[in-house]
C-alpha positions as protocol buffer text, in pm:
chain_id: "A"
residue {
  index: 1
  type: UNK
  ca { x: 10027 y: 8297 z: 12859 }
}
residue {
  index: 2
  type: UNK
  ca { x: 9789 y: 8582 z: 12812 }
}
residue {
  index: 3
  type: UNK
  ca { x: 9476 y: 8521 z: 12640 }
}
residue {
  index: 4
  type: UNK
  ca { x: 9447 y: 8899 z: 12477 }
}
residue {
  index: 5
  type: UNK
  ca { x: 9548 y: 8918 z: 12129 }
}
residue {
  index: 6
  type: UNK
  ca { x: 9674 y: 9301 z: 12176 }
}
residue {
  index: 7
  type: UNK
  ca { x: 9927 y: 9207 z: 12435 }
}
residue {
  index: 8
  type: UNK
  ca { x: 10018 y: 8912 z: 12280 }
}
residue {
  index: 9
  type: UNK
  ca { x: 10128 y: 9144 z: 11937 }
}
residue {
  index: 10
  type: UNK
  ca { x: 10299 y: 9341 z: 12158 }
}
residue {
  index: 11
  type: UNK
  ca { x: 10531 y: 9051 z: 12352 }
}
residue {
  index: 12
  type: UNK
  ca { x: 10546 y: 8922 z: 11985 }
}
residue {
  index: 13
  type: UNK
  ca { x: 10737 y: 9221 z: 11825 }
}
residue {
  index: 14
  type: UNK
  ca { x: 10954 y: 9283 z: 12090 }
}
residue {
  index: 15
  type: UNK
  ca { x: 11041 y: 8893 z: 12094 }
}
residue {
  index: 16
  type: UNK
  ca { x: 11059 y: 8976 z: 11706 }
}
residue {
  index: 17
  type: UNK
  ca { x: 11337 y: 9297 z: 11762 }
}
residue {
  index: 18
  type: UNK
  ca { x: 11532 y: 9108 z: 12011 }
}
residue {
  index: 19
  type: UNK
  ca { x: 11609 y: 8779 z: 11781 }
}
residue {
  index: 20
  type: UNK
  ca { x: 11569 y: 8911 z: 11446 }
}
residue {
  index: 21
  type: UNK
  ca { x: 11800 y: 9209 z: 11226 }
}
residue {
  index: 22
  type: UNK
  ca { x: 11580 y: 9480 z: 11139 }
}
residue {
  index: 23
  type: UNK
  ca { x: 11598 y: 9360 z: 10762 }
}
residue {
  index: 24
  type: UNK
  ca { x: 11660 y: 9039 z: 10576 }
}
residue {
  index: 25
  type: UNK
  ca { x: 11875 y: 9252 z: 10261 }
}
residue {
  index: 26
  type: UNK
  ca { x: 12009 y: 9538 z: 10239 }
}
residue {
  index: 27
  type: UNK
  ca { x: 11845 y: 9608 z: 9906 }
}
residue {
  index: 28
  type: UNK
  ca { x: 11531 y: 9461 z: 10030 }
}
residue {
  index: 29
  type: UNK
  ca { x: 11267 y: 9758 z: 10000 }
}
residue {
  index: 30
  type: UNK
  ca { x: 11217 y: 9838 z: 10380 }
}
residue {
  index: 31
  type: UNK
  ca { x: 10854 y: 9851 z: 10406 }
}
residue {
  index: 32
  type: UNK
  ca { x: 10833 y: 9641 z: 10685 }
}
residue {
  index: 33
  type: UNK
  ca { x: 11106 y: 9494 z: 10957 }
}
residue {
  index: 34
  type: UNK
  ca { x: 11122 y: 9118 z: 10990 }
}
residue {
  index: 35
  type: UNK
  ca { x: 11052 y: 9184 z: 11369 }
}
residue {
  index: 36
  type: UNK
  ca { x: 10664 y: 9322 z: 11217 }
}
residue {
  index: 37
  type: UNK
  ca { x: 10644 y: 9054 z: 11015 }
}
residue {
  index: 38
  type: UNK
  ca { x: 10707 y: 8815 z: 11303 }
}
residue {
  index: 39
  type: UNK
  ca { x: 10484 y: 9002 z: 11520 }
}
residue {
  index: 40
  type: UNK
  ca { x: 10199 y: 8950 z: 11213 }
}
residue {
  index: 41
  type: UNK
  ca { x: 10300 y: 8551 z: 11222 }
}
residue {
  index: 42
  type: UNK
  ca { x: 10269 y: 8502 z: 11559 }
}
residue {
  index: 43
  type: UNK
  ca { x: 9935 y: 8653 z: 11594 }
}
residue {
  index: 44
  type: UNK
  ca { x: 9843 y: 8439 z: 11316 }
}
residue {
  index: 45
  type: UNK
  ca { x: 9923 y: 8103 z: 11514 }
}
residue {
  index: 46
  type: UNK
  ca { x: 9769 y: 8281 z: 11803 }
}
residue {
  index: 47
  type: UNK
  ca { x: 9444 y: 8295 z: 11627 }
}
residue {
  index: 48
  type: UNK
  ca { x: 9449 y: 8032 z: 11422 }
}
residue {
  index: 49
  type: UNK
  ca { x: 9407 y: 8198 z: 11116 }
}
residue {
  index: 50
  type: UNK
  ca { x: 9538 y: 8156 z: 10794 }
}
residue {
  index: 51
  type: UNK
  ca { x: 9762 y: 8385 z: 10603 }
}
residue {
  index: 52
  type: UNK
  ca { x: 9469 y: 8613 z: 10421 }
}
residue {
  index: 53
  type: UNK
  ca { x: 9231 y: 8577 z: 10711 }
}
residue {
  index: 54
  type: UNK
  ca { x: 9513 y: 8766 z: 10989 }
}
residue {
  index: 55
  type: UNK
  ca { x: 9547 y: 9035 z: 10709 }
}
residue {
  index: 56
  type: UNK
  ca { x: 9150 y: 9105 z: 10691 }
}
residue {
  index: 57
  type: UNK
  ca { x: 9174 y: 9083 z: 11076 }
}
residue {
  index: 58
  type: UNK
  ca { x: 9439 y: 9351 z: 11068 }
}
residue {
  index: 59
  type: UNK
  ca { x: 9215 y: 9580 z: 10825 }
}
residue {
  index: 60
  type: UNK
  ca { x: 8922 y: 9608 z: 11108 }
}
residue {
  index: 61
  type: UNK
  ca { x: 9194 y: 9639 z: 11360 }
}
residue {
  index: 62
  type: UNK
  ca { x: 9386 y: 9964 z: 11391 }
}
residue {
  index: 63
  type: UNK
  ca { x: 9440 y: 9905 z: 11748 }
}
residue {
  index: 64
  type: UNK
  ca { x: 9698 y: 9621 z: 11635 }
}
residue {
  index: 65
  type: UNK
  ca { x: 9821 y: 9793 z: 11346 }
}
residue {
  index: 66
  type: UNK
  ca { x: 9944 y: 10041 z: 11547 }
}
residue {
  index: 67
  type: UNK
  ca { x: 10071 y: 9895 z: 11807 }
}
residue {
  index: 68
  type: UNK
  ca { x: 10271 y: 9685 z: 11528 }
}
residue {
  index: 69
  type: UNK
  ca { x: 10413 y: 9972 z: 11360 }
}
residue {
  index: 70
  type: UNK
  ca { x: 10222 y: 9961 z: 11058 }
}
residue {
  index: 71
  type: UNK
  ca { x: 10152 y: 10189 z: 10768 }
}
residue {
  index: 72
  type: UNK
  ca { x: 10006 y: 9971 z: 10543 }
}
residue {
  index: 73
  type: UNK
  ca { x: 9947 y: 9585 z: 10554 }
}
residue {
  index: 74
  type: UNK
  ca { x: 10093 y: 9357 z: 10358 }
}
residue {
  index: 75
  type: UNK
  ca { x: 10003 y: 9130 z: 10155 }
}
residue {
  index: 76
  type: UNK
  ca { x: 9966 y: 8768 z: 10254 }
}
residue {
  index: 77
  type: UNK
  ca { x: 10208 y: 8673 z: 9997 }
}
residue {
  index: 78
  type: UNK
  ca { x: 10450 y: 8906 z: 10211 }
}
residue {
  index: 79
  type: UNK
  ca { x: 10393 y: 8657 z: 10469 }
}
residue {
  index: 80
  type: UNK
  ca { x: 10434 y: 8357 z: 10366 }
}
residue {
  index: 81
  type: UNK
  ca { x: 10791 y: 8499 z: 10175 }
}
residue {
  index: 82
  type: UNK
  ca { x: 10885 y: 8572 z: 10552 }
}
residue {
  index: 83
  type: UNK
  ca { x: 10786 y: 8285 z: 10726 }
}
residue {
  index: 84
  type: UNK
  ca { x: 10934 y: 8094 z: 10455 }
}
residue {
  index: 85
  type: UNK
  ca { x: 11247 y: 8308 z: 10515 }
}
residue {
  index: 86
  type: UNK
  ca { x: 11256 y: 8294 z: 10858 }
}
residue {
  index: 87
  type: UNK
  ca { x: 11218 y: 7907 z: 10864 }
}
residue {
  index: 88
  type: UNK
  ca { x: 11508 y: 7872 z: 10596 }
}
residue {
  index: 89
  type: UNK
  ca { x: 11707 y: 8074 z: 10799 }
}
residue {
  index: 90
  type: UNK
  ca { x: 11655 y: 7891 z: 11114 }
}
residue {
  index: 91
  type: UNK
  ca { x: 11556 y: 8276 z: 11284 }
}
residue {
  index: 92
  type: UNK
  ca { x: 11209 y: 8135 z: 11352 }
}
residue {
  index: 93
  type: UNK
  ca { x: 11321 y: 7893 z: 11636 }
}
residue {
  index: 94
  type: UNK
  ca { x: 11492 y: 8184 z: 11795 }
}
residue {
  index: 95
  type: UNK
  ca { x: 11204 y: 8409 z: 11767 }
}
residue {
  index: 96
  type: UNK
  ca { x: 10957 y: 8161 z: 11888 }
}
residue {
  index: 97
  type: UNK
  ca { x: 11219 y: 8111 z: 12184 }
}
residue {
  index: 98
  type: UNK
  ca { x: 11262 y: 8490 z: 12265 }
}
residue {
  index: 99
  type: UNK
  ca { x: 10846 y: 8545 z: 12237 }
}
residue {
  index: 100
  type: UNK
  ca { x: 10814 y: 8173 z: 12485 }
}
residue {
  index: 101
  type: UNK
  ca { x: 11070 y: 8358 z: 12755 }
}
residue {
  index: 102
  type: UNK
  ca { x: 10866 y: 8712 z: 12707 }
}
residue {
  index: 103
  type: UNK
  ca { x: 10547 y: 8567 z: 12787 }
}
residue {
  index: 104
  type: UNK
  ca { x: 10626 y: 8338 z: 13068 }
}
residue {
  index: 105
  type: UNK
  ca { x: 10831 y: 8632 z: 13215 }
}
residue {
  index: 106
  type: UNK
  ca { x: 10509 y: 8834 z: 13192 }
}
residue {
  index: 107
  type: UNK
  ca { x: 10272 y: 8614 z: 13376 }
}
């Protein structure tokens, strides 16, 4: 398992692309792709922050934010719609299980 957060986002939203359709709806506004929103989720968990703190993290981080994808951040309501989502949906096991095989591939 790596241990910097940068990588880690990376392994995260390609985990994120490989398990996940780019959208939950068609209709749904396209801002961001579930695989971002993973990739935001999982560097939550990774820092053990909560759902506000990862977006203030992300506002003093362009580094991430670009390596994400990112235009704009979302808001941490955003991301607790997805995780809720992605939990209902039973996509978060597979994502978790994609991003598990990524990293222990990597090392």
């Amino acid at each position: 398992m790596t241990k910097s957060p940068l990588a880690f986002v990376r392994v995260a939203l390609e985990a994120g692309q490989a398990a996940l359709p780019p959208y939950s709806c068609p209709k749904s506004p396209h801002t961001y792709t579930q695989a971002q929103l993973f990739a935001i989720l999982a560097l939550k968990e990774f820092l053990q922050l909560d759902y506000r703190g990862v977006i203030a993290h992300l506002a003093d981080w362009s580094e991430a934010c670009d390596a994400i994808g990112l235009q704009k951040l979302p808001n941490f309501s955003t991301l607790k719609y997805a995780q809720d989502r992605l939990q209902e949906k039973g996509a978060s096991q597979r994502c978790w299980a994609a991003l598990s095989i990524s990293l222990a591939s990597a090392d």
